[in-house]
N, C-alpha and C positions, 0 to 999 in steps of 0.2 A: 356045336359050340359057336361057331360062325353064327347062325341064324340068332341063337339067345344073344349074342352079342350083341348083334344091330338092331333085337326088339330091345336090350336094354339100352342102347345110347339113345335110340327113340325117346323110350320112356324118359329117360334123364333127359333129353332136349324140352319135350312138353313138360316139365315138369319145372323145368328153370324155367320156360316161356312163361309158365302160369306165375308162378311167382313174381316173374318181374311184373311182370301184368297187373299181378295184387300189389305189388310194393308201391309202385306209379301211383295207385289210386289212393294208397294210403300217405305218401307224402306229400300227394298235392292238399288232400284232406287236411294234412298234418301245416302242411305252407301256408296254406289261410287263416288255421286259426291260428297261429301263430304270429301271422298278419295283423291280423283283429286284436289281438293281445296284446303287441307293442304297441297299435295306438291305440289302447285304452293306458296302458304303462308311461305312452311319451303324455296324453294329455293330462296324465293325473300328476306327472311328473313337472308338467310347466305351470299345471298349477298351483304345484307347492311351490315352484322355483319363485312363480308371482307373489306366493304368500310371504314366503322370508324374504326378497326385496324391497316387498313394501315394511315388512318387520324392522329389518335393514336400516331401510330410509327413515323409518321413525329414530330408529337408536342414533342411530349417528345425528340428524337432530336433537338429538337428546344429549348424547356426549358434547355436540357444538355449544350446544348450552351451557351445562355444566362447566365445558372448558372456559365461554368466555365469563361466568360466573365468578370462576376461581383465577382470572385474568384478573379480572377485574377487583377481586379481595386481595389477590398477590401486590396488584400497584398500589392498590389503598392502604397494604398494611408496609410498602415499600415506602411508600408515601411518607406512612404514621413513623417508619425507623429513620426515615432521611430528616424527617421535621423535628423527630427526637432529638437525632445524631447530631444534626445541626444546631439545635438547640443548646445542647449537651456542649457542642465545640464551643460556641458561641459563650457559653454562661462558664467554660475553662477559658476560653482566652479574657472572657471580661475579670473572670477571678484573678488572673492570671497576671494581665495590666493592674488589676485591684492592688494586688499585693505587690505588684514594681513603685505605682504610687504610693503605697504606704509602704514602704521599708524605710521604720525610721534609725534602726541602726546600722553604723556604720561599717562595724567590723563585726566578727565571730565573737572575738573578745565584749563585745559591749552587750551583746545577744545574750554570754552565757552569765552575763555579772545580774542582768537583767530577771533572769531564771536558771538556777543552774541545776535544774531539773530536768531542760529539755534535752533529748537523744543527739548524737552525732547523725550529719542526715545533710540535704541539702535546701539550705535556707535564704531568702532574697534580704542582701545587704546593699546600702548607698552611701559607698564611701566618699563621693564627692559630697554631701549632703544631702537632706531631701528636698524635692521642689526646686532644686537646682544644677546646674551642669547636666550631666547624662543618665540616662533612665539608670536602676536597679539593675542587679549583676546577681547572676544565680551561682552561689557557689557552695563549694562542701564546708560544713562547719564542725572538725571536732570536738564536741563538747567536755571532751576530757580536758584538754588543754588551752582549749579556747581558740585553736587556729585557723586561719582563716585559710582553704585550700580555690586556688584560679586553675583551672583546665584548659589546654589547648586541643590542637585536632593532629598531635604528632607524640601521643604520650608511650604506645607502643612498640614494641623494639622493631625500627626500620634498619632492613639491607641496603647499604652505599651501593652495592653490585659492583660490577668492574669499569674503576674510572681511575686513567693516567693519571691524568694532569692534576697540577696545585686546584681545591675549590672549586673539580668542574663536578661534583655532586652539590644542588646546592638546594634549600627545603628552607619553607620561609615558617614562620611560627606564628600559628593563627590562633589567639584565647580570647576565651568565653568571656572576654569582656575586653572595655574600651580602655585607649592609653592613660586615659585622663582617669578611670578610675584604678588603673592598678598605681598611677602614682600614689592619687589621692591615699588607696590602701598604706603603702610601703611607706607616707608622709607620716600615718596614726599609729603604725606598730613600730614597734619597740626595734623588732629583727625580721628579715624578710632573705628567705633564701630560693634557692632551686637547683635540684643535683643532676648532675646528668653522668649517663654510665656506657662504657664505649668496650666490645669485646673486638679485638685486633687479632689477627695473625697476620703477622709479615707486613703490617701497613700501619707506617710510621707516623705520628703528627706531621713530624718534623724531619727532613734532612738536611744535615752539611748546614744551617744555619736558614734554612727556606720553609718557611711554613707550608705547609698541605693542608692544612686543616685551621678554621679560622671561625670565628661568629661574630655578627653584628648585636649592637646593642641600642637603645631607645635614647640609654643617657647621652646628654648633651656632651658632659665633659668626658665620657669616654666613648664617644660616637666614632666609628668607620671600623678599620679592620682590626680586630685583638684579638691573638693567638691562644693556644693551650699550654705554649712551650715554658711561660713560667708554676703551670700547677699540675698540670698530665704530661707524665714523663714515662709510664710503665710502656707505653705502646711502638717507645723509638728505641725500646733497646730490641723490639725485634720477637719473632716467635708469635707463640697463642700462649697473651695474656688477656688482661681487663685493667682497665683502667677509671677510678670514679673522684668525682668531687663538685662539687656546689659553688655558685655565685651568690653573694652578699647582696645587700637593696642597692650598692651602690652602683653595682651594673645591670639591674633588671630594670625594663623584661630585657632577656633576649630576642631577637626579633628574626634572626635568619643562622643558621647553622651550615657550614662549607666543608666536606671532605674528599680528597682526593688519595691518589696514590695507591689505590686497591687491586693495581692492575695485578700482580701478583699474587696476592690475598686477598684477605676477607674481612668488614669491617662491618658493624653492627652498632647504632647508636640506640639508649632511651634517653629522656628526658621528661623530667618529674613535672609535677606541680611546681604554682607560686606556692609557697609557705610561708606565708606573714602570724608572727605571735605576737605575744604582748600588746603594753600602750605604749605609745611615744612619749617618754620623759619630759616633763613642763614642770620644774619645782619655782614653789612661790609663787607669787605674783606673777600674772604671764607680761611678757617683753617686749612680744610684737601681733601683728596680727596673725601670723601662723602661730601663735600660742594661743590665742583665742581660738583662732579652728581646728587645732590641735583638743581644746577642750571639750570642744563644740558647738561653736558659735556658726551659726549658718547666716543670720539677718545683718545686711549691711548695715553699718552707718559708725557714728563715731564716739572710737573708748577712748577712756585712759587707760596707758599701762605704764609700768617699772622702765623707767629712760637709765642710763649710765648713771645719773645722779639724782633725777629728779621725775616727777611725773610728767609724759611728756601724753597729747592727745595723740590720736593716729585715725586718719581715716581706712576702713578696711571693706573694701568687695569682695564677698565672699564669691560670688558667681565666679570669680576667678581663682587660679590656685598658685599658691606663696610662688613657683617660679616664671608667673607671668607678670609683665607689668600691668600697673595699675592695679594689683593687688594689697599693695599698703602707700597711704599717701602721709610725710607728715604734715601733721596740724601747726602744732606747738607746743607750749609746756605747759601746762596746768599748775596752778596755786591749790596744791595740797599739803595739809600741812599736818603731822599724825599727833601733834597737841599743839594749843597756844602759847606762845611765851611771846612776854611784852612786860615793861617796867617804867613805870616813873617816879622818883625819890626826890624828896628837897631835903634838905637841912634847917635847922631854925635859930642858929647860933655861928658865930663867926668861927672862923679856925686860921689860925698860923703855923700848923703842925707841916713840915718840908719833907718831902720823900718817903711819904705813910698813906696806904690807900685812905682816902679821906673818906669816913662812915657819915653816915642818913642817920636822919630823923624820924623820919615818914614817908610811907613807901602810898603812893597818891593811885598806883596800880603797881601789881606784882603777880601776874598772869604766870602759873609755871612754879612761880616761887623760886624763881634762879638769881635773884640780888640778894645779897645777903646785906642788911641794913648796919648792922653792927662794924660788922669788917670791910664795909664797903666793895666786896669782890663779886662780880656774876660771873655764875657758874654753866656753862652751855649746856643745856639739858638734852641738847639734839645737835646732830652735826648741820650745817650748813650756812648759810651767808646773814650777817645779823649788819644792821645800821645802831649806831654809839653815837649820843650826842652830848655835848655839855656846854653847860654855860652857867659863870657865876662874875659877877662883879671885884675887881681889884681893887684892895684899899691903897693905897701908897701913903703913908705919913707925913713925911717932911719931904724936899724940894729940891732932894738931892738924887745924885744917877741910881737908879734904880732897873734892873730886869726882872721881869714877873712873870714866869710860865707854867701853865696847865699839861700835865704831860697822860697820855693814854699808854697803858702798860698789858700789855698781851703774855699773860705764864712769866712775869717777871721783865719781858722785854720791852723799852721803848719804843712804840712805832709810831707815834705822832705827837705832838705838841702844839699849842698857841703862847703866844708872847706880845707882851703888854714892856715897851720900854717907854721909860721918861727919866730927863736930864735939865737941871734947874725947873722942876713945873713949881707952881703954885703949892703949896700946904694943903694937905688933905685932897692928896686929886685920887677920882674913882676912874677905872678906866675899865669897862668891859669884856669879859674872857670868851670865847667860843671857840669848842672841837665839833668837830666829824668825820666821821670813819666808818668806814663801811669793813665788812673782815665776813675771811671764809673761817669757821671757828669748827674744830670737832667735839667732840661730845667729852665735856669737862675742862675745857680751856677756861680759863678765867681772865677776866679784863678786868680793869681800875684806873683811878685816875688820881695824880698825886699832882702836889702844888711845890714849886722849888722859886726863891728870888734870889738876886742880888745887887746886894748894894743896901741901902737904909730900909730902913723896918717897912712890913710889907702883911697884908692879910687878906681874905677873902672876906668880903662883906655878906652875911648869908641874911642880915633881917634888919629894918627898921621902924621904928616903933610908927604907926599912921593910923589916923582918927579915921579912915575911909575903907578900912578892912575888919570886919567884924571879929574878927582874933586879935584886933589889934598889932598887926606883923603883917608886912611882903615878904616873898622868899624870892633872894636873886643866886641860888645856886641849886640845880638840877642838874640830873641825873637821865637820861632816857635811854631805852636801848628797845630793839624788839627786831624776831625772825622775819625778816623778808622771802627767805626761801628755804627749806628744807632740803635736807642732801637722801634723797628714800634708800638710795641703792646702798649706804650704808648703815644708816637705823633699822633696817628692814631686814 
């Protein structure tokens, strides 16, 4: 057993020998060509690597291209939107200005009277005129009711937050348009208000007689600090209420709002729109020059209008507004007159009739037809200032004391007289009469003129017969009267 054993570990020893022996030869075999094969593997492999980096290098050449291609279309059509856009701004802001120059009315009101078709919406009105004072004001106009709505930059409900002291919150009031035109507005309507609404807990307008809470206003005569304490009252009795209510035109605008006292609680203000309606009331004839601009007179220069009695001229600048000076200047009165009346009468026959308005002949003019020739009375056809004149010749007969007076009689009353005396004259003496009178007379007054003497016989001479007047008669007794001035503010 021994001996097979050691011939077979023999065997087994040459048998591994041989094998490694073969193995050796077949991996050195096997190592080279496997040598040989990677670099046939590496060179085929650097040569595809060369072929896609030159492929590579084209594309991306080719995308550089294309990108700056589409660089270059991106600016040009950025370009074509900016030259648009700008365009586009440019032809809205010219529109824009277009329509602030043309806005030829003044209010909402005058907008919807104009067309009362168009929509409620926001539309460009110039309440100071157009082409004059300050550009066009963009505001809301409803066309329901014709009002004219102004916006500020404080219309949503703001928090006071927590503030001690009297007025140490304090918020000024910025609106979509200028002082000059929200006058002008609140000058042309009728009514012009704005409400303002205040939700309180625990924070009072008012304590102990001390305001906390205050606003400023534009008007002149009610300019500096005016309180809540006579119309908002719900918020000093204290708690979580609300308190609301409105200003009239004669405090707008408001221009700054003051609340304090919140330390406590909690306070919350709105405040509305301007709201101007209607027209501004001008009946008749306008009076001054803010009735002409009231109408709509925008061009300077000089009218007549309706004075307290009479027509007076008035120079008016419109570029200004009624409460600035230089806005009305007066002229003076104008001679207008709303019919003629003028009269001349003689007589053609003597009269010694005493204390009887003494009647006409022939009326030589009767402009008016206000002398009545029969009854000798003129009758004022129009109120105002009239000039009366007379004149006729006194007979006096015999040589004795004689007074002879012409008297002017006003609705029965004596208010003037002339007087002719003579005492031992001559036989047959003529002595000449003459009145004038000037009289404020109203519409139906009557005047006349009566003849009274004393002492020996006495007459008015009215004609004597003369070869050098083709009727054969002079006439020494007239009659004249005629309006010097008209009273308008009471015929009118």
């Amino acid at each position: 057993m021994a001996n097979y054993s050691g011939v077979i570990q023999v065997c087994f020893f040459l048998l591994a020998y041989y094998i490694c022996l073969t193995a050796g030869t077949n991996l050195e075999s096997r190592f080279l060509q496997f040598e040989k094969n990677f670099v046939n593997v590496k060179e085929a492999l650097e040569a595809k690597v060369v072929t896609l980096e030159t492929k590579v290098a084209r594309l991306e050449a080719k995308v550089e291209q294309q990108e700056s291609q589409i660089a270059a279309l991106i600016l040009k059509e950025r370009e074509k939107d900016q030259s648009s856009s700008t365009k586009k701004f440019t032809m809205s802001v010219e529109l824009n200005q277009n329509y602030k120059r043309n806005a030829i009315f003044r209010t909402c009101q005058e907008l919807r009277s104009s067309n009362p078709l168009l929509e409620s919406g926001m539309y460009w009105i110039d309440p100071d005129g157009q082409g004059v004072g300050d550009d066009a004001i963009h505001v809301f106009c409803d066309m329901k009711s014709g009002k004219t709505l102004i916006g500020h930059d404080s219309e949503s409900k703001i928090d006071v937050g927590k503030c001690a002291e009297p007025g140490c919150f304090s918020r000024k009031i910025n609106y979509y348009a200028t002082d000059r035109q929200i006058e002008s507005l609140i000058g042309l309507s009728d009514n012009c208000n704005q409400t303002i609404k205040i939700n309180c807990n625990n924070a009072p307008l008012n304590v102990g007689g001390v305001a906390y809470s205050w606003y400023n206003t534009n008007n002149n005569k009610y300019d500096g600090k005016q309180t809540f304490s006579d119309w908002l009252k719900n918020c000093d009795s204290g708690g979580n209420t609300q308190d609301d209510g409105y200003w009239t035109s004669t405090f707008l605008p408001i221009t700054r709002l003051h609340f304090g006292g919140t330390l406590k609680g909690s306070l919350q203000h709105t405040l509305g729109k301007i709201e101007c309606e209607g027209k501004a009331k001008s009946e008749g004839m306008p009076k001054s020059c803010e009735d002409l601009w009231r109408i709509g007179h925008t061009l300077n220069g000089i009218f007549a209008v309706k004075g307290s009695k009479s027509i007076e001229s008035l120079y008016c600048d419109f570029n200004r507004r009624p409460n600035e000076n230089g806005f009305q200047k007066w002229i003076g009165y104008a001679d207008v007159k709303s019919a003629p009346v003028h009269f001349h009468v003689t007589r053609n026959s003597d009269s010694e009739t005493q204390n009887t308005p003494i009647p006409f002949s022939r009326a030589l003019v009767n402009e008016g037809n206000a002398m009545d020739l029969t009854s000798g009375k003129f009758t004022a056809p129009l109120p105002g200032i009239y000039f009366f004149s007379f004149a006729a010749v006194a007979y006096l007969k015999d040589s004795s004391y004689v007074d002879f007076y012409s008297r002017l009689f006003l609705n029965g009353n004596l208010i003037g007289s002339s007087n002719v005396h003579e005492n031992n004259a001559p036989v047959d003496q003529v002595s000449p009469l003459t009145l004038q009178m000037t009289l404020n007379l109203k519409k139906g007054d009557r005047v006349w003129v009566e003849i009274v003497y004393y002492g020996s016989y006495s007459e008015i001479e009215s004609s004597l017969k003369s070869s050098y007047l083709s009727d054969g008669s002079s006439h020494f007794t007239h009659f004249t009267g005629f309006m010097l001035e008209e009273e308008i503010a009471a015929s009118l």
